[in-house]
N, C-alpha and C positions, 0 to 999 in steps of 0.2 A: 211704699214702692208699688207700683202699678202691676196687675201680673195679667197675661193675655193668653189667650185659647186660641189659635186658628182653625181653621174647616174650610170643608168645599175640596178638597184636591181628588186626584182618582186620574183614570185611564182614557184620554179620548185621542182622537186621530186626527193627526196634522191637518191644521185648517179649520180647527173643531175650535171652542168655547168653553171655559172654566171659571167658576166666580168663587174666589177665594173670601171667607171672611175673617177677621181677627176681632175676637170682644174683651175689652179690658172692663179689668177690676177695678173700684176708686170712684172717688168722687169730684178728680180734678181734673181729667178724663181731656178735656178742651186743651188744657195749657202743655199736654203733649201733644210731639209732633210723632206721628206714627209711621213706620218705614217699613218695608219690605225686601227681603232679600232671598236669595236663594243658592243653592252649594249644591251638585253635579258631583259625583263617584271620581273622588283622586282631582278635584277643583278647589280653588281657595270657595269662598264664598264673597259671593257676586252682589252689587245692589240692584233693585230693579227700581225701585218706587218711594216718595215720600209725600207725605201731606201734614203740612200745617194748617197755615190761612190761605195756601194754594200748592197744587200740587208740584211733584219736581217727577221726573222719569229721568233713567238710565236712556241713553242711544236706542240702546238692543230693543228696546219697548215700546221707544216710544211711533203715536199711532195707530199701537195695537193693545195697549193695555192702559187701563180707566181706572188710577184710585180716587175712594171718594170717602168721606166721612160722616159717619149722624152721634155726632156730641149726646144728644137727648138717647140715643141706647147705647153708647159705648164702644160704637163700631166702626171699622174700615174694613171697605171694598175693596177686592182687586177684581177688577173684571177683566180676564183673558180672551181677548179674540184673537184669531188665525194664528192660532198656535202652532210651532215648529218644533220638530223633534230635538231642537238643541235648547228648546227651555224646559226641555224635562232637569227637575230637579228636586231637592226639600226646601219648602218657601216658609218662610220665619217670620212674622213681625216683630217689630221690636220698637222698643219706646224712649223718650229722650224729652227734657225739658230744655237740650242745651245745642239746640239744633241749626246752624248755619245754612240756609237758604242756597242750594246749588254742590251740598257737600254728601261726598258718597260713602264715606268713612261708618265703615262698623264699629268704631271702638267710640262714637259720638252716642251708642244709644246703651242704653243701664238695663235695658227690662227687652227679655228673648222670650217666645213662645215656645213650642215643643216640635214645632214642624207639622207641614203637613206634605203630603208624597204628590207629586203632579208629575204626570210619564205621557208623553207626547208619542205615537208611534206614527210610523213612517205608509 
Protein backbone atom coordinates (compact mmCIF):
# COMPACT_ATOMS: atom_id res chain seq x y z
CA UNK A 1 0.00 0.00 0.00
CA UNK A 2 1.31 3.36 -1.08
CA UNK A 3 1.52 5.90 1.91
CA UNK A 4 1.91 9.73 1.24
CA UNK A 5 3.11 12.94 3.07
CA UNK A 6 1.64 16.27 2.00
CA UNK A 7 3.29 19.79 2.42
CA UNK A 8 3.29 23.30 1.34
CA UNK A 9 -0.06 24.57 3.06
CA UNK A 10 0.17 27.86 5.60
CA UNK A 11 -1.60 31.35 5.69
CA UNK A 12 -1.73 33.67 2.70
CA UNK A 13 -4.29 36.47 1.60
CA UNK A 14 -6.92 36.21 -0.85
CA UNK A 15 -5.59 36.43 -4.23
CA UNK A 16 -2.21 34.96 -3.05
CA UNK A 17 -0.41 31.55 -4.25
CA UNK A 18 0.19 28.08 -2.42
CA UNK A 19 1.87 25.05 -3.91
CA UNK A 20 0.89 22.06 -2.31
CA UNK A 21 2.96 18.90 -2.54
CA UNK A 22 2.08 15.18 -1.87
CA UNK A 23 5.28 12.43 -2.02
CA UNK A 24 4.28 8.81 -2.03
CA UNK A 25 5.97 5.84 -0.85
CA UNK A 26 6.45 2.55 -3.37
CA UNK A 27 7.71 1.69 -6.26
CA UNK A 28 4.53 1.64 -8.42
CA UNK A 29 4.08 5.14 -7.75
CA UNK A 30 2.98 5.62 -11.95
CA UNK A 31 -0.03 3.24 -11.96
CA UNK A 32 -1.71 5.51 -9.29
CA UNK A 33 -3.83 7.97 -9.91
CA UNK A 34 -3.38 10.63 -7.20
CA UNK A 35 -6.22 13.02 -5.99
CA UNK A 36 -6.69 15.82 -3.94
CA UNK A 37 -9.33 16.80 -1.57
CA UNK A 38 -10.21 19.05 0.97
CA UNK A 39 -12.66 19.24 4.24
CA UNK A 40 -13.62 23.03 5.78
CA UNK A 41 -14.80 23.04 9.82
CA UNK A 42 -18.36 21.25 10.18
CA UNK A 43 -18.09 20.44 5.74
CA UNK A 44 -18.27 16.91 4.34
CA UNK A 45 -15.05 16.77 2.39
CA UNK A 46 -14.87 18.17 -0.95
CA UNK A 47 -12.83 16.94 -4.10
CA UNK A 48 -10.62 19.48 -5.75
CA UNK A 49 -8.26 17.65 -8.15
CA UNK A 50 -7.09 14.38 -9.87
CA UNK A 51 -4.30 13.08 -12.06
CA UNK A 52 -3.67 10.04 -13.89
CA UNK A 53 -2.51 10.15 -17.50
CA UNK A 54 -4.42 13.70 -17.48
CA UNK A 55 -5.60 15.82 -15.12
CA UNK A 56 -9.42 16.15 -14.02
CA UNK A 57 -10.47 19.36 -11.52
CA UNK A 58 -13.55 20.03 -9.56
CA UNK A 59 -15.67 23.35 -10.96
CA UNK A 60 -14.72 25.43 -7.74
CA UNK A 61 -10.89 25.19 -9.24
CA UNK A 62 -10.97 24.84 -12.07
CA UNK A 63 -8.50 27.78 -13.99
CA UNK A 64 -7.05 28.45 -10.84
CA UNK A 65 -5.46 25.44 -9.56
CA UNK A 66 -2.66 23.19 -11.66
CA UNK A 67 -2.07 19.57 -10.58
CA UNK A 68 0.87 17.91 -12.02
CA UNK A 69 2.97 14.86 -11.51
CA UNK A 70 6.92 13.60 -11.65
CA UNK A 71 6.63 9.66 -11.68
CA UNK A 72 10.61 9.72 -11.53
CA UNK A 73 10.39 11.38 -7.65
CA UNK A 74 7.13 10.30 -6.38
CA UNK A 75 5.27 13.41 -6.56
CA UNK A 76 2.10 15.58 -7.09
CA UNK A 77 1.52 19.15 -7.45
CA UNK A 78 -1.18 21.32 -6.42
CA UNK A 79 -0.38 24.72 -7.49
CA UNK A 80 -2.85 27.27 -6.03
CA UNK A 81 -3.38 30.51 -7.59
CA UNK A 82 -5.95 33.40 -6.70
CA UNK A 83 -6.86 31.82 -3.84
CA UNK A 84 -10.37 32.69 -2.06
CA UNK A 85 -11.26 32.66 1.41
CA UNK A 86 -13.71 29.75 0.85
CA UNK A 87 -10.83 27.30 -0.16
CA UNK A 88 -9.52 27.57 3.22
CA UNK A 89 -9.50 24.09 4.38
CA UNK A 90 -7.25 20.58 5.26
CA UNK A 91 -6.10 19.23 1.67
CA UNK A 92 -5.39 15.40 1.72
CA UNK A 93 -4.07 13.44 -1.27
CA UNK A 94 -5.05 10.38 -1.56
CA UNK A 95 -4.34 7.36 -3.94
CA UNK A 96 -6.18 4.67 -5.98
CA UNK A 97 -5.29 2.24 -8.75
CA UNK A 98 -9.14 1.94 -9.47
CA UNK A 99 -9.65 5.29 -10.60
CA UNK A 100 -12.59 6.26 -13.28
CA UNK A 101 -11.71 9.36 -15.40
CA UNK A 102 -14.23 12.43 -14.47
CA UNK A 103 -15.32 10.62 -10.86
CA UNK A 104 -15.15 12.83 -7.65
CA UNK A 105 -16.04 10.01 -5.15
CA UNK A 106 -13.73 9.69 -1.95
CA UNK A 107 -14.44 6.28 -1.31
CA UNK A 108 -12.53 5.45 -4.96
CA UNK A 109 -9.11 6.10 -3.26
CA UNK A 110 -7.44 3.40 -0.51
CA UNK A 111 -4.36 5.49 0.62
CA UNK A 112 -5.00 9.23 2.59
CA UNK A 113 -2.33 11.39 3.71
CA UNK A 114 -2.43 13.31 7.11
CA UNK A 115 -3.46 16.79 5.82
CA UNK A 116 -2.10 19.61 5.53
CA UNK A 117 -3.89 23.37 6.94
CA UNK A 118 -4.35 26.07 3.88
CA UNK A 119 -6.29 29.21 5.48
CA UNK A 120 -7.19 31.88 2.96
CA UNK A 121 -7.88 35.31 4.71
CA UNK A 122 -9.99 37.93 3.52
Amino acid sequence: QVQLVESGGGLVQAGGSLRLSCVASGRTFSRYAIGWFRQAPGKEREFVATISWRPYYADSVKGRFTISRDNAKNTVVLQMNSLKPEDTAVYYCAATQRWTYGSEKANEFGAWGQGTQVTVSS
